[in-house]
C-alpha positions in Angstrom: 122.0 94.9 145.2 121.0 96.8 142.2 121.4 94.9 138.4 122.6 96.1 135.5 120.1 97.5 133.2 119.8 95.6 130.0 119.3 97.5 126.9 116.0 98.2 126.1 113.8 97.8 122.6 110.4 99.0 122.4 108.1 97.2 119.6 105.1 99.3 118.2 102.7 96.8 117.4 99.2 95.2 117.7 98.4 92.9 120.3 97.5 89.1 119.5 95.2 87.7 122.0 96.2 84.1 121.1 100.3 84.8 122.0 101.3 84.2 118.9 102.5 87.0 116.9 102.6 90.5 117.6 103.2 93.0 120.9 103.7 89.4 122.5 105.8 87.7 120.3 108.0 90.7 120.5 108.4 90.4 124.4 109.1 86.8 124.2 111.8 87.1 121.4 113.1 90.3 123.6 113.0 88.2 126.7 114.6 85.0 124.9 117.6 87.2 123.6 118.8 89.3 126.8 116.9 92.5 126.0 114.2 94.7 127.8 111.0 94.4 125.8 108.2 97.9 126.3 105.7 97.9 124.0 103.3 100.4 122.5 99.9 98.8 121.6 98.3 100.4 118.5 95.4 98.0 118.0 93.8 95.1 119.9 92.6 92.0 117.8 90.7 88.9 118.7 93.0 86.5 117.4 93.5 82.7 117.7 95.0 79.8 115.2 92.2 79.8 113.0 92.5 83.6 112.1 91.5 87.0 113.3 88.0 87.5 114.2 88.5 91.4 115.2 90.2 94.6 115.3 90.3 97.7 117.3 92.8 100.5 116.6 93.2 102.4 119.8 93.1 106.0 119.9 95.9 108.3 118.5 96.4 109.9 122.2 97.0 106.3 123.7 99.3 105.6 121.2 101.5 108.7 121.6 100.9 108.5 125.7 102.6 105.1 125.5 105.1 106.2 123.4 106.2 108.8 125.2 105.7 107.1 128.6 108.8 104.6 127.3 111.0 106.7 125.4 111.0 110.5 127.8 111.6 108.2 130.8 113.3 104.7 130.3 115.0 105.3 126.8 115.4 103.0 123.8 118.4 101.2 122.2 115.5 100.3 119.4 112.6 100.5 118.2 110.8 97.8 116.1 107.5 98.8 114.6 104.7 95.6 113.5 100.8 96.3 112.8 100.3 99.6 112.2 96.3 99.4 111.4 95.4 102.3 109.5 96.4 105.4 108.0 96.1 107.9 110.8 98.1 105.3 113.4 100.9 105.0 110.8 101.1 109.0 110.8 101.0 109.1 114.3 104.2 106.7 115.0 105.8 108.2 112.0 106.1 111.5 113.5 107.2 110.0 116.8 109.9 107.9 115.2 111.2 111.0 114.1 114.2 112.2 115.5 114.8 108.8 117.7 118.3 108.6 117.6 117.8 104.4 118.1 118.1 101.8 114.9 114.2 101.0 113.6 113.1 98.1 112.5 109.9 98.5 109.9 108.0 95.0 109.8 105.2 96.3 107.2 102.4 93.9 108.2 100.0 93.6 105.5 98.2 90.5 106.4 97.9 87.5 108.6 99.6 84.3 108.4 95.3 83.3 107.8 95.2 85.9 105.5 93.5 88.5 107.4 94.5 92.6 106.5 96.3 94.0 109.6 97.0 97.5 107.7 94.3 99.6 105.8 94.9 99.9 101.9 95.0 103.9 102.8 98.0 103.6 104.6 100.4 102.2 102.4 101.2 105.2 100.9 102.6 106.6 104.4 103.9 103.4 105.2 106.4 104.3 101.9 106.5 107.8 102.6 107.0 108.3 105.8 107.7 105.3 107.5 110.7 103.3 105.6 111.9 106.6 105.2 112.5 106.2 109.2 113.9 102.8 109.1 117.2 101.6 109.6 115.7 97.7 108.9 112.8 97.3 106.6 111.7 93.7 106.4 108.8 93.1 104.1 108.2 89.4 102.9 107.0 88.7 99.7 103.5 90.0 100.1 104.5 92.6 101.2 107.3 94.0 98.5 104.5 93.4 95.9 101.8 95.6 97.9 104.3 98.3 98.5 106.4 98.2 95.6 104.2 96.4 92.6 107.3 93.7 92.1 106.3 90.5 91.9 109.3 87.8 93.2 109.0 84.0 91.6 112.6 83.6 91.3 115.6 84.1 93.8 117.3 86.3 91.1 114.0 88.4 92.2 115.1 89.3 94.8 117.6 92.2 94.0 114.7 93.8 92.0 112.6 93.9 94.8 115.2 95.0 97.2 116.1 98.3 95.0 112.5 98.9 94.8 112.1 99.2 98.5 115.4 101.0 99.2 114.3 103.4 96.8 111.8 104.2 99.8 114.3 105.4 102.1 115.0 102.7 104.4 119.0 102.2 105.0 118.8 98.3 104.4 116.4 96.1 103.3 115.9 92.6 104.2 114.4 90.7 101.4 112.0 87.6 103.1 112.3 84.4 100.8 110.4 82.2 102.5 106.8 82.7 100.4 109.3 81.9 97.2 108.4 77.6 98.2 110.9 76.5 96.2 113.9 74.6 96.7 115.8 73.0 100.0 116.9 76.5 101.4 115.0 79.4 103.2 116.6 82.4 101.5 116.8 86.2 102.7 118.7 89.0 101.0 119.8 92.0 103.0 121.1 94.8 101.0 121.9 99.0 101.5 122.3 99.2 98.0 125.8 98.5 97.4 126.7 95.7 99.4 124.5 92.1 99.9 124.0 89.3 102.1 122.5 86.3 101.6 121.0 84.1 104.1 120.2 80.6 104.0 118.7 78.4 106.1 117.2 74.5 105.7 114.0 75.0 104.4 111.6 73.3 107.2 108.7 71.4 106.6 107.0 73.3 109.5 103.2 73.9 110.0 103.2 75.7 113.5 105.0 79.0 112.0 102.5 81.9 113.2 104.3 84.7 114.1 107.9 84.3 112.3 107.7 87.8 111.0 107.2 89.4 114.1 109.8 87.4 116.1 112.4 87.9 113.1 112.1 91.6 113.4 112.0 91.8 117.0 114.9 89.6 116.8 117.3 92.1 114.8 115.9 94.5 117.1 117.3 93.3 119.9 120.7 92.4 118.3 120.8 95.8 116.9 120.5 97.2 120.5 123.0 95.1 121.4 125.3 96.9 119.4 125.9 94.7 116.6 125.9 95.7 112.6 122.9 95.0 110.9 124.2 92.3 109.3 125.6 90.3 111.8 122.0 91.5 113.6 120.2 89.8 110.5 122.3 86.7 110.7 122.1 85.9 114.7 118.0 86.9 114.4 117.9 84.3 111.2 119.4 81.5 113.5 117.2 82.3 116.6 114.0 82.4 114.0 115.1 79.0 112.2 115.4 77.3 115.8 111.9 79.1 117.2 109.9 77.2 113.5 111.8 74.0 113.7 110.2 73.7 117.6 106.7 75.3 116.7 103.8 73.5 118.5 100.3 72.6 117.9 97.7 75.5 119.6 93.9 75.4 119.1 92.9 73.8 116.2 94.5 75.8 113.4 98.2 77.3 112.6 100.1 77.1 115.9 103.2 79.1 116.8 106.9 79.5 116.4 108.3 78.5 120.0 110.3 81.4 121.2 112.3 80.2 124.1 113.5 76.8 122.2 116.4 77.3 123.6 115.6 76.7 127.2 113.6 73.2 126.3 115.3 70.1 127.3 117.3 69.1 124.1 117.7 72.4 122.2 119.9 71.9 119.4 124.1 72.9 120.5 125.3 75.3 119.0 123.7 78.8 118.6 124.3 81.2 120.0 122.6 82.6 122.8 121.9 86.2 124.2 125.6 87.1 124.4 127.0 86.1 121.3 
């Protein structure tokens, strides 16, 4: 007997060799919430918990081949974009975003969780030109709003500064990441379109195996989004998923390990979240 089709998110992003972050933290988050995870490589990296010791974008033709293997044939209910690399790859999926008639989530990676740059200092002008122009979801963290926007966050009331300055780049909402702020006993995240704002917060953990929360939060709303939910309630459901995948992080290799992404299929998983149908 034939299944029903789940709906189906494709992530634009580079691939992490050590399964951290990226294309493959997407699947897994995709995978872990109910969804259909494609993916669209743009760059390859040697990558492992002490950092990454390469890069190689691939070719502009792969990049639109992939793309428009997923989206002519199987469809999308979203699209979340991660490492873009460098200034001609951020063109390219900027022009094929156009026109997708699916919610986008924009993860601006600027930089490791080591430290490493993932995006070229050329591209950021496209990345605030053309590309949160495209989004329904940007999600910078810290780092990021003060690359792309020159506002520097070290208080919470920061925050609303630095989400004006990135909606003033076209995206719908923006989701405002807290986390770099180190301060106080809550994780806190402001989403905000400009006239209306939510605030998240979480129990700030004292985790060490975090590598790849950015990806798996974006790929998280994402999901949610192609679920059909608002982007709020996306943000909020993604925010719970994200808290439990740090709180279970593990030890990989012999530096930074990773968030767990199916936590809640370990024996003992913490009651009540919700799951892939809430």
């Amino acid at each position: 007997m034939s299944g029903h089709t789940p709906a189906r998110v494709l992530t634009v992003a580079g691939s992490d060799s050590g399964g951290g972050a990226g294309v493959q933290a997407d699947l897994k988050t995709m995978l872990a919430l109910g969804v259909h995870g494609m993916s669209v490589v743009t760059a390859v990296t040697a990558q492992n918990s002490l950092g990454v010791q390469g890069v190689w974008d691939l070719p502009e033709e792969a990049v639109r081949a992939q793309f428009r293997a997923v989206v002519d044939d199987i469809g999308v209910q979203a699209v979340k974009t991660g490492m873009l690399s460098s200034a001609r790859l951020t063109a390219v999926v900027a022009d094929l975003l156009t026109g997708i008639g699916a919610p986008v989530v924009v993860d601006p990676v600027g930089v490791s969780k080591h430290g490493d740059p993932l995006l070229a200092e050329e591209a950021l002008d496209l990345v605030r030109t053309r590309l949160l122009p495209a989004a329904t979801v940007a999600t910078p963290n810290l780092d990021e709003v003060a690359r792309l926007t020159g506002v520097v966050v070290t208080r919470e009331e920061d925050m609303r500064t630095a989400a004006r300055a990135v909606l003033a780049h076209g995206p719908a909402w923006a989701l405002i990441k807290g986390g770099h702020l180190g301060a106080g006993h809550d994780a806190v995240d402001l989403l905000s379109d400009g006239a209306t704002e939510h605030w998240y917060r979480s129990p700030r953990l004292p985790a060490v195996h975090t590598h790849g929360t950015g990806c798996t939060l974006a790929g998280a709303i994402a999901s949610h989004l192609a679920l059909g939910r608002t982007v709020p309630r996306a943000v909020a459901l993604a925010k719970d998923y994200v808290t439990g995948a740090i709180a279970a992080g593990f030890p990989l290799g012999a530096g930074i390990g990773p968030v767990d992404h199916g936590w809640r299929t370990r024996p003992g998983a913490p009651e009540g979240h919700p799951g892939p149908g809430s």
